[in-house]
NUFI-481703 format. One record per residue (C-alpha): residue number from 0; residue in one letter; x, y negated, z. Coordinates in Angstrom, 3 decimals. Layout:
<recs>
+-----+----+----------+----------+----------+
|   i | aa |        u |        v |        w |
+-----+----+----------+----------+----------+
| NUM |  a |        X |        Y |        Z |
...
+-----+----+----------+----------+----------+
</recs>
This chain:
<recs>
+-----+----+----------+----------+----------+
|   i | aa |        u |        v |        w |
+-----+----+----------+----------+----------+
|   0 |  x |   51.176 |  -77.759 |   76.680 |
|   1 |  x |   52.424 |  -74.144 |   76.426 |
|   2 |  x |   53.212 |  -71.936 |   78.747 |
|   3 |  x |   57.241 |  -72.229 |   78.538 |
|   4 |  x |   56.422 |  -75.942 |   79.130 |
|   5 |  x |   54.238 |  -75.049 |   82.037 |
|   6 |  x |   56.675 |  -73.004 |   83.459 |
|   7 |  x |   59.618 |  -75.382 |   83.079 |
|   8 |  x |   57.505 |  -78.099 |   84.991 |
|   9 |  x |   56.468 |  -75.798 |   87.997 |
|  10 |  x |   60.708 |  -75.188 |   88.263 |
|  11 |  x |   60.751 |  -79.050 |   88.373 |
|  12 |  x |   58.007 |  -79.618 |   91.021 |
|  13 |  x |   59.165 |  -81.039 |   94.587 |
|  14 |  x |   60.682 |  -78.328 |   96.593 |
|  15 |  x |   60.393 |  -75.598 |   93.717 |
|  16 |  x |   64.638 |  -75.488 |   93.791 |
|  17 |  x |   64.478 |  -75.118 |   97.230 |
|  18 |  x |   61.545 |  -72.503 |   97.462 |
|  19 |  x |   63.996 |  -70.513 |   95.013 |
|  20 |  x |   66.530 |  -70.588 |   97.173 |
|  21 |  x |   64.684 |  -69.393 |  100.555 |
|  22 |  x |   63.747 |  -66.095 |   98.511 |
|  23 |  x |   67.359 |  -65.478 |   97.412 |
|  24 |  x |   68.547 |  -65.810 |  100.918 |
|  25 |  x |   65.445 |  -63.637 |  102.135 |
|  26 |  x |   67.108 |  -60.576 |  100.198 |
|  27 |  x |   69.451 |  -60.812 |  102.581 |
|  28 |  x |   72.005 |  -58.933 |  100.189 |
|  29 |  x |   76.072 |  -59.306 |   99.605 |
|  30 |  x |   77.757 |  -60.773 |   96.436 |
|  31 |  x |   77.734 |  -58.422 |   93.948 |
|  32 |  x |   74.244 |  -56.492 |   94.941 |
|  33 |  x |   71.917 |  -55.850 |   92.351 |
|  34 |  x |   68.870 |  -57.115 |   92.053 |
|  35 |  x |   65.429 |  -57.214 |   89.829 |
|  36 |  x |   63.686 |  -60.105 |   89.342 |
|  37 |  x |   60.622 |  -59.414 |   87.926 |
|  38 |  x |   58.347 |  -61.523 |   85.778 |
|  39 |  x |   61.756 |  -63.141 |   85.277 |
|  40 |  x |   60.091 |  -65.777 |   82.556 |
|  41 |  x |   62.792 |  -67.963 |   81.146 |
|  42 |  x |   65.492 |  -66.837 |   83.171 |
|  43 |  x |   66.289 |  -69.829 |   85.704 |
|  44 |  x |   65.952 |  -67.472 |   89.018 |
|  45 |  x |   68.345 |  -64.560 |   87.009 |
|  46 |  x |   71.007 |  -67.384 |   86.085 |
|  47 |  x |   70.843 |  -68.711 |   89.729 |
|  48 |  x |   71.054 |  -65.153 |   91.121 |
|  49 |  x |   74.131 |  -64.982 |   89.091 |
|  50 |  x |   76.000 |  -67.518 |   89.886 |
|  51 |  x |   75.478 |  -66.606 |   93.765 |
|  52 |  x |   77.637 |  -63.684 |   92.909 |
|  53 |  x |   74.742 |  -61.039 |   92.276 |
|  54 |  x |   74.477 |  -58.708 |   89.499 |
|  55 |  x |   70.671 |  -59.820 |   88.519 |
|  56 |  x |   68.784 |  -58.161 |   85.957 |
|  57 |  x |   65.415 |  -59.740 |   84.672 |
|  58 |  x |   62.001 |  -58.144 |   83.472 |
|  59 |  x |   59.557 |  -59.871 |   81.836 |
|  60 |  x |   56.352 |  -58.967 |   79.822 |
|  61 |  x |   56.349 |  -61.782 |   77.702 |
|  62 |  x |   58.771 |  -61.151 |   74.406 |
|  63 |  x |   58.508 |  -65.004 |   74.266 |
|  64 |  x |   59.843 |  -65.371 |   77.431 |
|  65 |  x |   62.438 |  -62.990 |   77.322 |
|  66 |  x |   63.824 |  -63.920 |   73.770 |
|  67 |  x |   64.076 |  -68.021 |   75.318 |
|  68 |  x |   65.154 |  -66.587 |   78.411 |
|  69 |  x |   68.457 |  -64.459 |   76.029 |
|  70 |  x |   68.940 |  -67.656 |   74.350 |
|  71 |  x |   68.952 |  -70.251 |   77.500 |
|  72 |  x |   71.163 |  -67.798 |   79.481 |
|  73 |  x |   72.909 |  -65.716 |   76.516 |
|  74 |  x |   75.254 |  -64.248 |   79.390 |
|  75 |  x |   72.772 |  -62.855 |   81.474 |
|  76 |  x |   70.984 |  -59.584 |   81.302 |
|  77 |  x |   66.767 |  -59.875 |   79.806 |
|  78 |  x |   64.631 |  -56.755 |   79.159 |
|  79 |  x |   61.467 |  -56.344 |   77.853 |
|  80 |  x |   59.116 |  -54.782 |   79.949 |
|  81 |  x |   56.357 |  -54.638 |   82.545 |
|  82 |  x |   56.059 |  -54.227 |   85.817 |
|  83 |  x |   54.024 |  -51.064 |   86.322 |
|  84 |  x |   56.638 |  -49.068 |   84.279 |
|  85 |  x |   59.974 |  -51.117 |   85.062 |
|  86 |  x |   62.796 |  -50.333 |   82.114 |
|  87 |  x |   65.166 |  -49.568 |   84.078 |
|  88 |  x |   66.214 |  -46.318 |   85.793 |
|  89 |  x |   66.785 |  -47.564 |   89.874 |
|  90 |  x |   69.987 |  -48.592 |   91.894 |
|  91 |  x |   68.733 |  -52.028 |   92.541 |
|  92 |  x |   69.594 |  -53.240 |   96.270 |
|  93 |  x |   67.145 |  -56.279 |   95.743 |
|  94 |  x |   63.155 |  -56.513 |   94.084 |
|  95 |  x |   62.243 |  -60.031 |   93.754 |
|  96 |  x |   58.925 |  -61.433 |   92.365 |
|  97 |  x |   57.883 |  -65.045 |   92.457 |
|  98 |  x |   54.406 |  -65.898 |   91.488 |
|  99 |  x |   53.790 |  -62.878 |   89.507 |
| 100 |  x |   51.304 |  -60.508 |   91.290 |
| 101 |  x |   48.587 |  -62.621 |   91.644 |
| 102 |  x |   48.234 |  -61.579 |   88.351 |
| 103 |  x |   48.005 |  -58.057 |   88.928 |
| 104 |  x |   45.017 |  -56.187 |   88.676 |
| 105 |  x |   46.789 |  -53.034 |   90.566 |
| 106 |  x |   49.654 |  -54.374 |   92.909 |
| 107 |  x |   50.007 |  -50.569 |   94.543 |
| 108 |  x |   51.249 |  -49.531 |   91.236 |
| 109 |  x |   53.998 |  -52.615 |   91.074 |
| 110 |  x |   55.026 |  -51.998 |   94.654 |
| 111 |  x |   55.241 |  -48.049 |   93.925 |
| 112 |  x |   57.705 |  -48.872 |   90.641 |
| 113 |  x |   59.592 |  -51.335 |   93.211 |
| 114 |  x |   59.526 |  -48.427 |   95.463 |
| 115 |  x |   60.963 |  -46.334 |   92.544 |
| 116 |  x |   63.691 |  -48.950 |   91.701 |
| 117 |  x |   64.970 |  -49.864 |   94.994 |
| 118 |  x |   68.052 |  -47.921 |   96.680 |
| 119 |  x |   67.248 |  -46.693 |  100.560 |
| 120 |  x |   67.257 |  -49.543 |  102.755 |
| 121 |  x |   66.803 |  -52.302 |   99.433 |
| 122 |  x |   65.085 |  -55.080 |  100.076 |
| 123 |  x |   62.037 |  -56.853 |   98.340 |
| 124 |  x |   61.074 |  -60.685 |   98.034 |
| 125 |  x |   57.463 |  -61.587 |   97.022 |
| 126 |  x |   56.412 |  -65.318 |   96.768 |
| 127 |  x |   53.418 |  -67.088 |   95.004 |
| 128 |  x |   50.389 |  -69.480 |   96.156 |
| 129 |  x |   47.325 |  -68.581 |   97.762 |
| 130 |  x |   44.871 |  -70.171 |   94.529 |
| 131 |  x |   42.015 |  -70.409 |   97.001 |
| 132 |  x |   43.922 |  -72.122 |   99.451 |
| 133 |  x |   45.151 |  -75.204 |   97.307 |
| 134 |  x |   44.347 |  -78.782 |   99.153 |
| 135 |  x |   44.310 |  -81.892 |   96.779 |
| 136 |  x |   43.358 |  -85.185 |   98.461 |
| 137 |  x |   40.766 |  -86.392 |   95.915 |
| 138 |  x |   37.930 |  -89.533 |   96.070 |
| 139 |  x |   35.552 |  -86.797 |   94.784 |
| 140 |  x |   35.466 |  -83.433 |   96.972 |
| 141 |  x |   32.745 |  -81.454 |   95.471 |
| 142 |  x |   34.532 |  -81.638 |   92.010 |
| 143 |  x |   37.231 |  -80.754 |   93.657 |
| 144 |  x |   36.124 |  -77.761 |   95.185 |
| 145 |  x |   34.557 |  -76.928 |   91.870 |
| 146 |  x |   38.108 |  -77.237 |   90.107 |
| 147 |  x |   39.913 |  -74.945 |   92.434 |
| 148 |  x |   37.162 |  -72.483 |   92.896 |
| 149 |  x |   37.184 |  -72.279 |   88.451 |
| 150 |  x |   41.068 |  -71.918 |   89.033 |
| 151 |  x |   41.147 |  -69.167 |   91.339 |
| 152 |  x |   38.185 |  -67.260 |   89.107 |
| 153 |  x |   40.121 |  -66.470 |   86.127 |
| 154 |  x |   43.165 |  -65.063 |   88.575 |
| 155 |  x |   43.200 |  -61.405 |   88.848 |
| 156 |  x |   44.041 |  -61.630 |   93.075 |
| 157 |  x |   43.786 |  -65.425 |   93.904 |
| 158 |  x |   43.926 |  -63.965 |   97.289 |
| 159 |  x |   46.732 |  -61.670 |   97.538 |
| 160 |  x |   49.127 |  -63.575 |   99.323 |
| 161 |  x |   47.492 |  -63.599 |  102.495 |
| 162 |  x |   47.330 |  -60.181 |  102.136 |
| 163 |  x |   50.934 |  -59.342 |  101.262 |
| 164 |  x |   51.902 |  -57.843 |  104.952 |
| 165 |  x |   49.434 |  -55.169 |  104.820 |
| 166 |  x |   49.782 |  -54.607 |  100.686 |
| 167 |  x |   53.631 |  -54.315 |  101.694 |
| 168 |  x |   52.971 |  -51.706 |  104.598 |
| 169 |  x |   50.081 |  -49.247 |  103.129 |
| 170 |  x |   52.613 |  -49.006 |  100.437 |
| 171 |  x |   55.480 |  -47.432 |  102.571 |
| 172 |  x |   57.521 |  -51.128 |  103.123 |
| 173 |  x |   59.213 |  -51.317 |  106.754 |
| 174 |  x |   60.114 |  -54.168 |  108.716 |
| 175 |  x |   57.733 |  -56.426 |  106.775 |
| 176 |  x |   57.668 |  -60.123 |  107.613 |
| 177 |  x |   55.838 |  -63.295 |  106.193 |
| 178 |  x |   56.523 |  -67.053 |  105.448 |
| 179 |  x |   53.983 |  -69.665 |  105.048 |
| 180 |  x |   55.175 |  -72.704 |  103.189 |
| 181 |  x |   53.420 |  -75.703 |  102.537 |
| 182 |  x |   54.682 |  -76.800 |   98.673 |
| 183 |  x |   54.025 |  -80.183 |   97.956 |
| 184 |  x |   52.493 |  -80.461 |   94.315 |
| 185 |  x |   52.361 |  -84.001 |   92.061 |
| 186 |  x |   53.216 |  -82.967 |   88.537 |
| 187 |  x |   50.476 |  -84.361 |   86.309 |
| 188 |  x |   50.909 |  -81.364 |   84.320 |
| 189 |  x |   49.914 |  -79.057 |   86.884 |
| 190 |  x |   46.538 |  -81.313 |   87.451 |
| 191 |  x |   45.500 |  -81.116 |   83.567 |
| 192 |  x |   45.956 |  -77.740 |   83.294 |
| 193 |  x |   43.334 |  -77.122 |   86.822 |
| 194 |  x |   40.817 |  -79.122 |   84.448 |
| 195 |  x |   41.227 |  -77.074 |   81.045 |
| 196 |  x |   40.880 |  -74.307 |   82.995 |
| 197 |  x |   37.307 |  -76.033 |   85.016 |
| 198 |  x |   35.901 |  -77.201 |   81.620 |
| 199 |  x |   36.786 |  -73.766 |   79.511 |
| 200 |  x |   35.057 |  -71.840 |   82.240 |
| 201 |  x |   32.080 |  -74.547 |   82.288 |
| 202 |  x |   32.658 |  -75.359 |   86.081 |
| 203 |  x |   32.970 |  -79.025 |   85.322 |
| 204 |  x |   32.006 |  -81.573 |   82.180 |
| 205 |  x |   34.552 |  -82.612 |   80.104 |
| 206 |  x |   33.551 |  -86.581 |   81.382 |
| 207 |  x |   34.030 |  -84.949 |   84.510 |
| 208 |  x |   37.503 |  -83.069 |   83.994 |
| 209 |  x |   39.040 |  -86.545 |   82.490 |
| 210 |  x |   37.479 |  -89.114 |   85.893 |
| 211 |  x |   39.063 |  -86.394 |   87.931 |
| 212 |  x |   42.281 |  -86.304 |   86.444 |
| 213 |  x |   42.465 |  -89.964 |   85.871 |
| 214 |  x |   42.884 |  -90.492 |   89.486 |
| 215 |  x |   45.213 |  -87.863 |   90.229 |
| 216 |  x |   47.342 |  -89.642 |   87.312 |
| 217 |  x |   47.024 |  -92.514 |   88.925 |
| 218 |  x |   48.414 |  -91.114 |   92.570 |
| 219 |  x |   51.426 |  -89.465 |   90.637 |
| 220 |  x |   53.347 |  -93.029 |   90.185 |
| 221 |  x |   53.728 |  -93.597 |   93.574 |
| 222 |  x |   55.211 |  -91.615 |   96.373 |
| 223 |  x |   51.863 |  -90.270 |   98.879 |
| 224 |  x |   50.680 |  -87.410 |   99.734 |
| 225 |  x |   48.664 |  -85.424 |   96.434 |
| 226 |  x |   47.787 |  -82.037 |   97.062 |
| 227 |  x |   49.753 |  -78.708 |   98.505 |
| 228 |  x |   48.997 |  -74.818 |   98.789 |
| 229 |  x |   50.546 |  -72.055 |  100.941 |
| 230 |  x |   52.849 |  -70.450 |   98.982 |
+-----+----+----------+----------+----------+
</recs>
C-alpha cells in the first residue's frame, strides 16, 4: 500500500472527519482568515478549510503529495516546501498541523517558522497521536507490546504530544491549552502496516506479524471495540 493510500484510509477512519473539524474550530478564526496548514498531504484539510470560508494555503514536503494534492483540488492553493523554512513570506492568522511533528527531529525550529508566519495574536492548531500510547485489545499482549514499541522506534518524537503544552510555551506560545481525544481505530490497513513496520525492524517473525494480524482482521467485520490512542 503506498503512502497516498495510507493517508486516504487514516481520512476514512471512525471519527477522523470529525477530529478535522475540532482543529478547524480550535483556530478560532473568521471567514476569510488565512491560514497554513502544514504537512498539508493530499489536500483534504486545505479544501475543507476552504469551503468554511478561509483563505487556506497548504505546505507539504512531499512533491508527490503536493502534485495529487493540485490535481484533487485544482482550485486550491499547494506549495512545495518544508516546514523548517515555510515558502511563504507571513500574514497567516491561522498555523495548523495534524500529525506532522512527530516526525520532526527539531520541533523548536517548526514552531519558530510558525512563529515567523503567524500575524500578532494568530493562532496555531497541533494534533497527532501519542505512538507510545496506542491500546489495541489483542488475545496476545506481549506481541502486542512488541508491535507498538517497533512502531513508535522508527518515529522521530513518538512522544511529543504529551509534551506539546510545554514545546508550545518555551517557544514563546501564550494562552496554550490541550485536548485529549480518544480516536477509535479499526481500519485493517492501519493494523498491516504496525506489522511491516515490527517485522522490517525484526521486533516480531513474519509467522508472528501474519497470527497477529489475522485476528485483528477478524475483529474488523464486526462492530467492538479494536484499539484507540490519544490523539
Amino acid at each position: 500500500m503506498s503512502m497516498m493510500q495510507r493517508l486516504d484510509a487514516a481520512d476514512a477512519l471512525p471519527g477522523a472527519a470529525e477530529l478535522r473539524a475540532r482543529t478547524y474550530e480550535l483556530l478560532r478564526l473568521d471567514p476569510g482568515s488565512a491560514v497554513i496548514d502544514v504537512g498539508c498531504g493530499a489536500g483534504l484539510a486545505v479544501s475543507e478549510l476552504s469551503a468554511r470560508g478561509f483563505r487556506a494555503v497548504g505546505v507539504d514536503l512531499s512533491e508527490e503529495m503536493i502534485d495529487e494534492a493540485r490535481r484533487r483540488w485544482p482550485e486550491r492553493d499547494f506549495l512545495l516546501g518544508d516546514a523548517y523554512a515555510l515558502p511563504v513570506d507571513g500574514g497567516f492568522a491561522g498555523y495548523r498541523a495534524d500529525k506532522v511533528f512527530h516526525e520532526l527531529a527539531e520541533p523548536e525550529l517548526a514552531l519558530a517558522e510558525a512563529r515567523r508566519v503567524l500575524v500578532p495574536g494568530g493562532r496555531i492548531v497541533l494534533s497527532g497521536p501519542d505512538w507510545e500510547g496506542l491500546m489495541i485489545d489483542s488475545s496476545y499482549p506481549a506481541l502486542t507490546r512488541e508491535i507498538v514499541r517497533a512502531r513508535a522506534s522508527v518515529i522521530a518524537a513518538p512522544r511529543i504530544a504529551r509534551g506539546l503544552r510545554r514545546l508550545l510555551t518555551e517557544c514563546g506560545f501564550r494562552d496554550v491549552s490541550v485536548e485529549g481525544v480518544i480516536g477509535f481505530l479499526g481500519g485493517e490497513s492501519f493494523f498491516r502496516g504496525l506489522v511491516e513496520v515490527a517485522v522490517r525492524v525484526g521486533s516480531i517473525s513474519v509467522e508472528e506479524g501474519e497470527i497477529w494480524l489475522a485476528e485483528q482482521v477478524d475483529v474488523v467485520a464486526v462492530p467492538q471495540f479494536l484499539a484507540s490512542g490519544v490523539v
